[in-house]
LUMDO-136604 format. One line per 10 residues: number of its first residue (from 1); for each residue x, z negated, y of N, C-alpha, C, O. Coordinates in steps of 0.2 Angstrom, whole numbers, plus 5000, padded with zeros to 4 digits. Example, Ala and Ser with C-alpha at 12.3 -4.5 7.8 and 13.67 -1.06 7.14 Angstrom:
2
1> 5066 4961 4972 5062 4961 4978 5066 4961 4984 5071 4958 4983; 5064 4965 4989 5068 4964 4995 5064 4961 5000 5067 4960 5006
//
This chain:
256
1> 5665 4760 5105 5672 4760 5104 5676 4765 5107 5681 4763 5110; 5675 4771 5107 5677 4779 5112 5677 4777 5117 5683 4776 5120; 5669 4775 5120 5670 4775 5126 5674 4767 5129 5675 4765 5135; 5675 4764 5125 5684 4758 5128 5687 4761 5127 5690 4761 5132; 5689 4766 5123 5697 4768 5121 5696 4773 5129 5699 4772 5134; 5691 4779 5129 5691 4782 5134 5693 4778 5140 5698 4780 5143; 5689 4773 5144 5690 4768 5149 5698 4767 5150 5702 4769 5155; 5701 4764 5145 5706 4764 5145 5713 4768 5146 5718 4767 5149; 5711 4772 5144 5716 4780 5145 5716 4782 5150 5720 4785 5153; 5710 4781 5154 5708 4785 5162 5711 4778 5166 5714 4780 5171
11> 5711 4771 5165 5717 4766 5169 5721 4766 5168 5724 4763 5172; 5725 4769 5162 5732 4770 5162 5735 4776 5166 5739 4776 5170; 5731 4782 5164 5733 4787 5168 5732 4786 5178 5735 4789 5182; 5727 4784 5179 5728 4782 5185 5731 4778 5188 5733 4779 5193; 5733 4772 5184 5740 4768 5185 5745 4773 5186 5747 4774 5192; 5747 4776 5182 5752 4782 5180 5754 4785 5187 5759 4785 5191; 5746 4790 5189 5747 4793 5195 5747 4789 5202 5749 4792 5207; 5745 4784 5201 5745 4780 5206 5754 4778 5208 5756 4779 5214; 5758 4776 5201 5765 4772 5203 5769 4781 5205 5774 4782 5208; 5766 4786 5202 5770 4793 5203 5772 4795 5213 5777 4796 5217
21> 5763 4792 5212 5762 4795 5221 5765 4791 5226 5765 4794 5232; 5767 4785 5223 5770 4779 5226 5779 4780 5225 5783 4779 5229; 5780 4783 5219 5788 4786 5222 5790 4790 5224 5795 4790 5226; 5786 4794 5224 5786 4804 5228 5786 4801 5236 5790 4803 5240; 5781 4795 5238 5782 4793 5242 5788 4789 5245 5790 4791 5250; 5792 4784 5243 5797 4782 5243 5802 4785 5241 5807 4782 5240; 5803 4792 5239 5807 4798 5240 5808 4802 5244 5813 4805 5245; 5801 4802 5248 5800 4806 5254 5802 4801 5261 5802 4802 5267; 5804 4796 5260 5803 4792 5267 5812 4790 5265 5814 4786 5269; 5818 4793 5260 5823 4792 5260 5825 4796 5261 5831 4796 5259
31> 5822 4803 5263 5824 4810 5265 5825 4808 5270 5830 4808 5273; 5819 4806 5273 5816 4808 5281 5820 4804 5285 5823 4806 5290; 5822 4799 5283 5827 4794 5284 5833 4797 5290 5834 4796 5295; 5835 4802 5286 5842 4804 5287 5843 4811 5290 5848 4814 5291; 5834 4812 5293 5833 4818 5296 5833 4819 5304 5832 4813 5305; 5832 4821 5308 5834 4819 5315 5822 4823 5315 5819 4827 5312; 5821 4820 5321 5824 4814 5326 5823 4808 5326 5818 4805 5323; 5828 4805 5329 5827 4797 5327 5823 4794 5330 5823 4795 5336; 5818 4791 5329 5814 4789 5335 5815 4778 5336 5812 4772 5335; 5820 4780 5339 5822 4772 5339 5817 4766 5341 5817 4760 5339
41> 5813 4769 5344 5808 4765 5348 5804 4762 5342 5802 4756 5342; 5803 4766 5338 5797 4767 5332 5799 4760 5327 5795 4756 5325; 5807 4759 5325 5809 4755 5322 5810 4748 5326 5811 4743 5323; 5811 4749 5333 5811 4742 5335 5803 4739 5336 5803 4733 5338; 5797 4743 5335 5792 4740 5339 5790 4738 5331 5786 4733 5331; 5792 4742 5325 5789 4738 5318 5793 4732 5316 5790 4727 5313; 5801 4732 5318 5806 4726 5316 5801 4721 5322 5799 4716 5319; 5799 4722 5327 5794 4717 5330 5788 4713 5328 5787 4708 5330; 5785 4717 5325 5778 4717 5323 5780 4713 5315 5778 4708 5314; 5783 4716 5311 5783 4712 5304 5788 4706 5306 5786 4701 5302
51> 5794 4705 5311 5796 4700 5310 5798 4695 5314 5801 4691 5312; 5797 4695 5321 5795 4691 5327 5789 4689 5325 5787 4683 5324; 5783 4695 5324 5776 4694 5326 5775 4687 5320 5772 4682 5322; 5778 4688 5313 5778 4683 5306 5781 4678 5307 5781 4674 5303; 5785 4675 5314 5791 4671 5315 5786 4664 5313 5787 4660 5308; 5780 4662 5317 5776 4655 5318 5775 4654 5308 5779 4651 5304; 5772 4658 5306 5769 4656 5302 5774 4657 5294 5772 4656 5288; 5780 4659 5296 5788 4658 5291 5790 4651 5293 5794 4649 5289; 5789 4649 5298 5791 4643 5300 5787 4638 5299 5790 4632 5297; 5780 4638 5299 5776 4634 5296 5779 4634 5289 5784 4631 5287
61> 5775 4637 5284 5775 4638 5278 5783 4635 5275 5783 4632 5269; 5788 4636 5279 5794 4634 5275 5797 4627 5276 5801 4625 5273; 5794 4624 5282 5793 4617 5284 5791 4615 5278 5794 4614 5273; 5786 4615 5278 5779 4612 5273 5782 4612 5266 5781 4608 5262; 5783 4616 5264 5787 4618 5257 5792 4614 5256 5793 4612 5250; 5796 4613 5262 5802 4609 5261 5801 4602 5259 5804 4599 5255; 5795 4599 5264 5794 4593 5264 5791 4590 5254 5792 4585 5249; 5786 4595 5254 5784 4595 5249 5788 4595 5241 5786 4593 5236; 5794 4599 5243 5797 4600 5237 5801 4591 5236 5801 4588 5230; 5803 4591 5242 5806 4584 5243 5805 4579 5242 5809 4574 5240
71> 5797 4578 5243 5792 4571 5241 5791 4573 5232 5790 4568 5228; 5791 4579 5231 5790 4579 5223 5795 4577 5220 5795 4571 5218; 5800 4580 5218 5808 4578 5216 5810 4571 5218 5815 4568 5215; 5807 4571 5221 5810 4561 5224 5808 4558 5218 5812 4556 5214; 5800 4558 5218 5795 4553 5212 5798 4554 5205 5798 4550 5201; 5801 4562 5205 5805 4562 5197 5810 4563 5197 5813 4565 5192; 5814 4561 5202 5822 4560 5202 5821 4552 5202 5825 4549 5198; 5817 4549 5205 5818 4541 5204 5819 4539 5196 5822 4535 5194; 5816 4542 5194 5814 4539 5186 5821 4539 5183 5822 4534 5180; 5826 4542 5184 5830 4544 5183 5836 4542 5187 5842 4544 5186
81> 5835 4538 5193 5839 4535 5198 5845 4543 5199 5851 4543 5199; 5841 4548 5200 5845 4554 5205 5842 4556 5209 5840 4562 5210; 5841 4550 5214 5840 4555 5219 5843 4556 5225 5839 4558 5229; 5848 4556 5226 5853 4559 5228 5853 4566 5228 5853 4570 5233; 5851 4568 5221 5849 4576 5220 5843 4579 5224 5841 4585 5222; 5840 4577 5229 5835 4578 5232 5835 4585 5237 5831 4590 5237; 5842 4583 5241 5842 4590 5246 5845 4595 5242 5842 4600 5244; 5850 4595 5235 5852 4600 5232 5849 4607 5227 5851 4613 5225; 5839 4602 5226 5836 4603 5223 5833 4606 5228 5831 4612 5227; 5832 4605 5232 5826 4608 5238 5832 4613 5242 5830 4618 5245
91> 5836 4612 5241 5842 4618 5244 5841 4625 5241 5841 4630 5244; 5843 4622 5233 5842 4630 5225 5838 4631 5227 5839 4637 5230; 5832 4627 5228 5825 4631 5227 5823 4634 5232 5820 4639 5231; 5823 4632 5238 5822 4638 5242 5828 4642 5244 5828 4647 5248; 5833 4641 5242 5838 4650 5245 5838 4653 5237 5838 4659 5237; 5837 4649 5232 5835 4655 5226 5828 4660 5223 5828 4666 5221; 5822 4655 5225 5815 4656 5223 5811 4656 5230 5811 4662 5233; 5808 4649 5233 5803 4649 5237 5804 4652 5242 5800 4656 5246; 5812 4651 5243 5810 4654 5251 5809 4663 5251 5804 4665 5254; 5813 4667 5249 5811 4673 5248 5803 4676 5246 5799 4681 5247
101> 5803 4670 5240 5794 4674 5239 5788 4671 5242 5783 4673 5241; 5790 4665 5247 5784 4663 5250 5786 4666 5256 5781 4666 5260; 5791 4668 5259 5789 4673 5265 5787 4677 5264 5783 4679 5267; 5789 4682 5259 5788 4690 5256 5780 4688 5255 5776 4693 5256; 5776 4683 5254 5770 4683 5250 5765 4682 5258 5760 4684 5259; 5769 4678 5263 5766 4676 5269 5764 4684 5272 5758 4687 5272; 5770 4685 5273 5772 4691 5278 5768 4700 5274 5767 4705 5277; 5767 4698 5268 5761 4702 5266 5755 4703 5267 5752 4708 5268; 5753 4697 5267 5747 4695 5270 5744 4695 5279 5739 4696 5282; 5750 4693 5279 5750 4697 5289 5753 4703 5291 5751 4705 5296
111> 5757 4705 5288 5759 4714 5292 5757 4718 5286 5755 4723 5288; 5756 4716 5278 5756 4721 5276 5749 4723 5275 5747 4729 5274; 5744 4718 5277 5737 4720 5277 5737 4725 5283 5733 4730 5283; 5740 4724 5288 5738 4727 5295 5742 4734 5294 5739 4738 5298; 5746 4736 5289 5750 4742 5288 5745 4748 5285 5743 4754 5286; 5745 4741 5280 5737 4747 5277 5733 4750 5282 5732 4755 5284; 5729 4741 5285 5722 4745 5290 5726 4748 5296 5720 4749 5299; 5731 4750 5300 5731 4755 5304 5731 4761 5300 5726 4763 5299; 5738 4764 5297 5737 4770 5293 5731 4771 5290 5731 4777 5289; 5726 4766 5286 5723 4769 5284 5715 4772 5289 5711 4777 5287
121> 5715 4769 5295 5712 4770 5300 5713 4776 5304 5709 4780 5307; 5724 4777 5303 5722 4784 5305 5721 4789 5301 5722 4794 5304; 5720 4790 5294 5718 4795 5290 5711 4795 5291 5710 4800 5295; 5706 4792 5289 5699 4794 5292 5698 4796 5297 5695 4801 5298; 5702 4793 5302 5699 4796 5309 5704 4804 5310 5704 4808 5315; 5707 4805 5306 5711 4811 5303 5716 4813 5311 5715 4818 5314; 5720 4807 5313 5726 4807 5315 5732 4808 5313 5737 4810 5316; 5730 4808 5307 5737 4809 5302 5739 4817 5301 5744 4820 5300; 5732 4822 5301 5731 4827 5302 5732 4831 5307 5732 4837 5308; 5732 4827 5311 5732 4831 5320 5741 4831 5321 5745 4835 5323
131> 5743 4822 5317 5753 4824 5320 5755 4831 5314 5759 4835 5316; 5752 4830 5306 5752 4837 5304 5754 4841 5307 5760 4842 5308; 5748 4845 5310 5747 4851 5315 5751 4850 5321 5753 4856 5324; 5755 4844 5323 5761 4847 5329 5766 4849 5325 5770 4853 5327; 5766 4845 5321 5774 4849 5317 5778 4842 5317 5783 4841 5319; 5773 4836 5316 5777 4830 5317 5775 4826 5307 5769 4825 5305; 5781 4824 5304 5779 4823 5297 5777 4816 5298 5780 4812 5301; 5770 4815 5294 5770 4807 5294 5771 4801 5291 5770 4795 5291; 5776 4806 5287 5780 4801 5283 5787 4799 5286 5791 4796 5283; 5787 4802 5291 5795 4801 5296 5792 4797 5299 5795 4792 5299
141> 5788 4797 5303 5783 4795 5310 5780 4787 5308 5780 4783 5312; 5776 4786 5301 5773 4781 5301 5775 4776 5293 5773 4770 5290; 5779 4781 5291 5780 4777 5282 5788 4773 5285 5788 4767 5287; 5794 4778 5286 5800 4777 5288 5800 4770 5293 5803 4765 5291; 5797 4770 5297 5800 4764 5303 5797 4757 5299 5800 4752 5299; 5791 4756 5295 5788 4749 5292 5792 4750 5286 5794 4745 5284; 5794 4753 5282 5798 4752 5277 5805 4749 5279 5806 4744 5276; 5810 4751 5282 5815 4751 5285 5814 4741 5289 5815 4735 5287; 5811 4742 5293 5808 4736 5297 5808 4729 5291 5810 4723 5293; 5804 4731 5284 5803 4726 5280 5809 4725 5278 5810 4718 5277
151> 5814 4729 5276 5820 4729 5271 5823 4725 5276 5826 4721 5273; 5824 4726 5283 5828 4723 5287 5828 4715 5288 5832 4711 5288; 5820 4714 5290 5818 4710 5294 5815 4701 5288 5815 4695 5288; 5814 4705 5285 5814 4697 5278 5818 4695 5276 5817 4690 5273; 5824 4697 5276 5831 4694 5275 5832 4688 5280 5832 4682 5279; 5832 4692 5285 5831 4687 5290 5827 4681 5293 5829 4676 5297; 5819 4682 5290 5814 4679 5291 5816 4673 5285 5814 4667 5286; 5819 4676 5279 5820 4672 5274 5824 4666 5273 5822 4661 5270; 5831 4668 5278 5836 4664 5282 5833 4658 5286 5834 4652 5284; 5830 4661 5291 5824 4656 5292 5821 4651 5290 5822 4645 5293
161> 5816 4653 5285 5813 4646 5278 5818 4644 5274 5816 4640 5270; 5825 4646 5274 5827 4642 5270 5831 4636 5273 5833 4631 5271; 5832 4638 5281 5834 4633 5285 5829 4629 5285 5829 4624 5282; 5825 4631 5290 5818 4626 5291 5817 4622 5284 5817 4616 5285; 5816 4623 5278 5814 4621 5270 5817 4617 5268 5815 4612 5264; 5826 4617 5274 5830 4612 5271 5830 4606 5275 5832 4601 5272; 5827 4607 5281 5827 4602 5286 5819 4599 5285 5818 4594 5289; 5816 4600 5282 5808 4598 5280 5810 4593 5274 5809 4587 5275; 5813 4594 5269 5817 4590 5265 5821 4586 5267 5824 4582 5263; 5823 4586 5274 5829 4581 5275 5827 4578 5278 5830 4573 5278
171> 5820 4577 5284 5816 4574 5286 5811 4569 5282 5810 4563 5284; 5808 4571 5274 5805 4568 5271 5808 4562 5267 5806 4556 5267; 5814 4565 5263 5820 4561 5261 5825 4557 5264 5826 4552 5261; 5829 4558 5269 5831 4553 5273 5825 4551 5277 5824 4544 5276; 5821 4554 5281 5819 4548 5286 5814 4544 5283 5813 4538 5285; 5811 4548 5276 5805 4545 5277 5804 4540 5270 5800 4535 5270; 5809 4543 5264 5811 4539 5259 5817 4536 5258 5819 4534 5253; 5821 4535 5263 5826 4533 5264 5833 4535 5259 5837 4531 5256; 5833 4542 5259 5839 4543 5253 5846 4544 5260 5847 4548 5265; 5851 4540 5257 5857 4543 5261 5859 4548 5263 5861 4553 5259
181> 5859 4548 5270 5860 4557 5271 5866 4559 5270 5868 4564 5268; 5871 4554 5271 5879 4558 5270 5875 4560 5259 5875 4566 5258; 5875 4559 5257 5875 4559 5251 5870 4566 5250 5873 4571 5248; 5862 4566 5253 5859 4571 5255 5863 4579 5253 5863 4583 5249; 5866 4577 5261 5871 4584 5262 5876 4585 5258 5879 4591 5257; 5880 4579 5255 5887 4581 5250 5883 4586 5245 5886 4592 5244; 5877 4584 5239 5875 4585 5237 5873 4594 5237 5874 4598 5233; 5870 4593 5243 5870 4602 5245 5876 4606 5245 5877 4612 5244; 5880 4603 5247 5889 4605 5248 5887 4606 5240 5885 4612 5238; 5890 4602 5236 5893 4603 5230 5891 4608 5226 5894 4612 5222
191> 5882 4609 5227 5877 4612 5222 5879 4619 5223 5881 4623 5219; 5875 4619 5232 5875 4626 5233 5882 4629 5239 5885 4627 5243; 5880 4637 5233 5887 4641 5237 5883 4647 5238 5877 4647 5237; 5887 4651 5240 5885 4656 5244 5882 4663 5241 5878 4667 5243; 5884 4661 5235 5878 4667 5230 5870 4665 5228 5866 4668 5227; 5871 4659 5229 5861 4657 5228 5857 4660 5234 5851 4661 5234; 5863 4661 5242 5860 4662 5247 5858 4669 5247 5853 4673 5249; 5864 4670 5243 5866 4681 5245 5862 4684 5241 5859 4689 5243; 5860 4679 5233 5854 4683 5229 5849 4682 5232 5845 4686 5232; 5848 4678 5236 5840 4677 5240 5838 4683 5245 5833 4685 5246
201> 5844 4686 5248 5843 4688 5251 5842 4695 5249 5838 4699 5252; 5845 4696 5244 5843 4703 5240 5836 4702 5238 5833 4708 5238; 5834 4696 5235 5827 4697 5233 5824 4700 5239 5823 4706 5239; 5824 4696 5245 5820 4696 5251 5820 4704 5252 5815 4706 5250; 5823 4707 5252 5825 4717 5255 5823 4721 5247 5823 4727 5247; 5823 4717 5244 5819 4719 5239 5810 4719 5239 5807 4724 5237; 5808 4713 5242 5801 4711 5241 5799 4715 5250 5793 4717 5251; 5804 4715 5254 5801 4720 5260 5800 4727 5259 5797 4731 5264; 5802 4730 5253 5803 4735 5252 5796 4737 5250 5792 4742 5251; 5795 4731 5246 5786 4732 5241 5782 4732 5244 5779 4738 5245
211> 5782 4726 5249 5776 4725 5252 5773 4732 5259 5767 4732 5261; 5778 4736 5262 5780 4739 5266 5776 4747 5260 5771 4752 5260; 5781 4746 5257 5780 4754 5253 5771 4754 5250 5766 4758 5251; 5771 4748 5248 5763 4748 5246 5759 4748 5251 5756 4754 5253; 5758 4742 5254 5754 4745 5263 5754 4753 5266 5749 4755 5270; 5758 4754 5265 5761 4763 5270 5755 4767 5263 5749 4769 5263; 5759 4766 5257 5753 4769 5251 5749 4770 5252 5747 4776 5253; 5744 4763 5251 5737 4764 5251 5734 4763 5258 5728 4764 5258; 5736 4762 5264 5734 4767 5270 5733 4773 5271 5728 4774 5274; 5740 4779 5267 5742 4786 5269 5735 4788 5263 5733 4794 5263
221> 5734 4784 5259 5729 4791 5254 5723 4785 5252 5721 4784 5246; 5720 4782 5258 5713 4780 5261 5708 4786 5261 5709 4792 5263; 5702 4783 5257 5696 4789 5258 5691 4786 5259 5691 4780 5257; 5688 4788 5261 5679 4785 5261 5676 4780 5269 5671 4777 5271; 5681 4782 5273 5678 4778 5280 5683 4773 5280 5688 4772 5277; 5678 4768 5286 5677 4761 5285 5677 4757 5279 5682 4753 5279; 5674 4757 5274 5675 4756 5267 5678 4756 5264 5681 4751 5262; 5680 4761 5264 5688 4764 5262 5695 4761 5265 5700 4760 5262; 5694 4760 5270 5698 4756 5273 5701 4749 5272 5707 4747 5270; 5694 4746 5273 5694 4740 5269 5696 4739 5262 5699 4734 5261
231> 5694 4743 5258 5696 4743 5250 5705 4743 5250 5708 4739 5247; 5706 4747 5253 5716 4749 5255 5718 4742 5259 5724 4740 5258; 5715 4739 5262 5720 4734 5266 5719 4727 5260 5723 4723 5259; 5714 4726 5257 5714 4721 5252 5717 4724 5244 5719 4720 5240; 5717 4732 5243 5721 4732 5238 5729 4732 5240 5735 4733 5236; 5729 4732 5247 5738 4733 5247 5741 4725 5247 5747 4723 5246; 5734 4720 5249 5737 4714 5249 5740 4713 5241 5745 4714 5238; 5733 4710 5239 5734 4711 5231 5737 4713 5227 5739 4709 5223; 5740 4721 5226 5743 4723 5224 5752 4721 5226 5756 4718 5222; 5754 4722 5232 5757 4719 5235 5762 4712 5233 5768 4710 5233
241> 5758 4709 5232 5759 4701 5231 5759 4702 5224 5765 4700 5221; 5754 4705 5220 5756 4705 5211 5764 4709 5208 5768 4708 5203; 5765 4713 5214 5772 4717 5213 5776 4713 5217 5782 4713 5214; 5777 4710 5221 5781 4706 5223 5783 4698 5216 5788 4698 5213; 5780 4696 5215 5778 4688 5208 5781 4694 5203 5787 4693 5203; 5780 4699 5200 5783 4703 5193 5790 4703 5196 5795 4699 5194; 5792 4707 5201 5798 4708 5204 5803 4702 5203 5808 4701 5200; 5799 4698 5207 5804 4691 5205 5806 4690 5200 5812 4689 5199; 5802 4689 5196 5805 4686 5186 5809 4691 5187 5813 4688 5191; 5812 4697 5187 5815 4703 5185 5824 4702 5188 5829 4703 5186
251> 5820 4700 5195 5828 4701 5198 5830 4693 5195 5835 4692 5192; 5826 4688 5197 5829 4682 5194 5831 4680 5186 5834 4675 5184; 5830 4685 5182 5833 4687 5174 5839 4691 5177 5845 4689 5174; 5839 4696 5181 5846 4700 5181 5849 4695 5186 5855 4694 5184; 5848 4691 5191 5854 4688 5193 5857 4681 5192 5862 4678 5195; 5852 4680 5187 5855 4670 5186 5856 4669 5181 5858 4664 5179
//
């Protein structure tokens, strides 16, 4: 029984220190922010990498979503002879929910693992060490441009799958279940306005913020080699993703 109670007190306190070191971090990279020199190059080649290089597989994903969401609400709006409701429903749902968190969860899974495994590649190989010793911070150098990058660029990606989401929906439903499109689109008219789009995009700059800040984390304070590496790019996925899904319930209690 001790030694549970003990177990357990050493995972809370390491939770503890773990969320501490992760905001000292995310204090230090909103310092460094506003500190010269700017290294403009550094923010356009991460705005590159997390959200051109993410572009195919946000466009897949939010097709497919769409279509899917469309084909399901059809079979239970028939019951019910609304299906008329079809694009309005597949509209909410992705500028309110899916599209923000299935890019934020895609886009994790592809830049934020890669976030992890570089930085945490350069602390073994003690790169992180050597910009130290010129007098170059690495938290301005390598935290600042992928945080900044994520906050920027999922908004936009997000934009994206909800376009594409809606056009997978409008495909499935008009062409392929034959629901009236003039009706289709009134219905998205009447439903959705311009705050289902604009919380969406808050969540999105919310969830680039996770995914980016966690990756940079357990990259920058990687131990153990190779191993160690590997261990930081699947806990940043993971972790990542479980804070991104909590997040959501939270902002989606605070804004709807």
């Amino acid at each position: 029984m001790l030694r549970m109670i003990a177990w357990v007190g050493r995972s809370v306190l390491n939770m503890l220190g773990e969320m501490g070191r992760m905001l000292l971090l995310l204090l230090q990279s909103f310092i460094w922010l506003f500190r010269p020199p700017f290294r403009f190059r550094l923010f356009i080649k991460q705005m590159e990498f997390v959200g051109v290089n993410s572009l195919f597989v946000v466009l897949l994903t939010g097709l497919f979503t769409g279509m899917v969401l469309a084909l399901q609400t059809y079979y239970a709006f028939r019951m019910f002879s609304a299906e008329s409701l079809v694009g309005a429903t597949v509209a909410l749902s992705m500028t309110r929910e899916l599209g923000p968190v299935i890019t934020a969860l895609m886009v994790t899974g592809r830049a934020g693992s890669a976030i992890a495994a570089e930085i945490g590649t350069m602390r073994v190989t003690e790169q992180i060490d050597a910009l130290t010793v010129m007098a170059i911070s690495p938290v301005q150098y390598l935290v600042v441009p992928r945080i900044v990058a994520g906050i920027t660029m999922l908004p936009l990606l997000t934009v994206i799958s909800d376009f594409v989401g809606v056009i997978g929906g409008y495909l499935v439903g008009v062409k392929l279940l034959g629901i009236n499109s003039g009706l289709f689109f009134n219905k998205i008219y009447e439903y959705v306005d311009f705050d289902d789009l604009y919380n969406g995009l808050i969540k999105a700059a919310c969830f680039g913020l996770i995914f980016t800040l966690v990756g940079c984390y357990k990259g920058f304070y990687t131990r153990g080699g190779a191993e160690g590496v590997g261990k930081a790019t699947t806990q940043a996925v993971v972790l990542g993703s479980v804070l991104i899904l909590m997040f959501d319930y939270v902002l989606t209690a605070l804004m709807f």
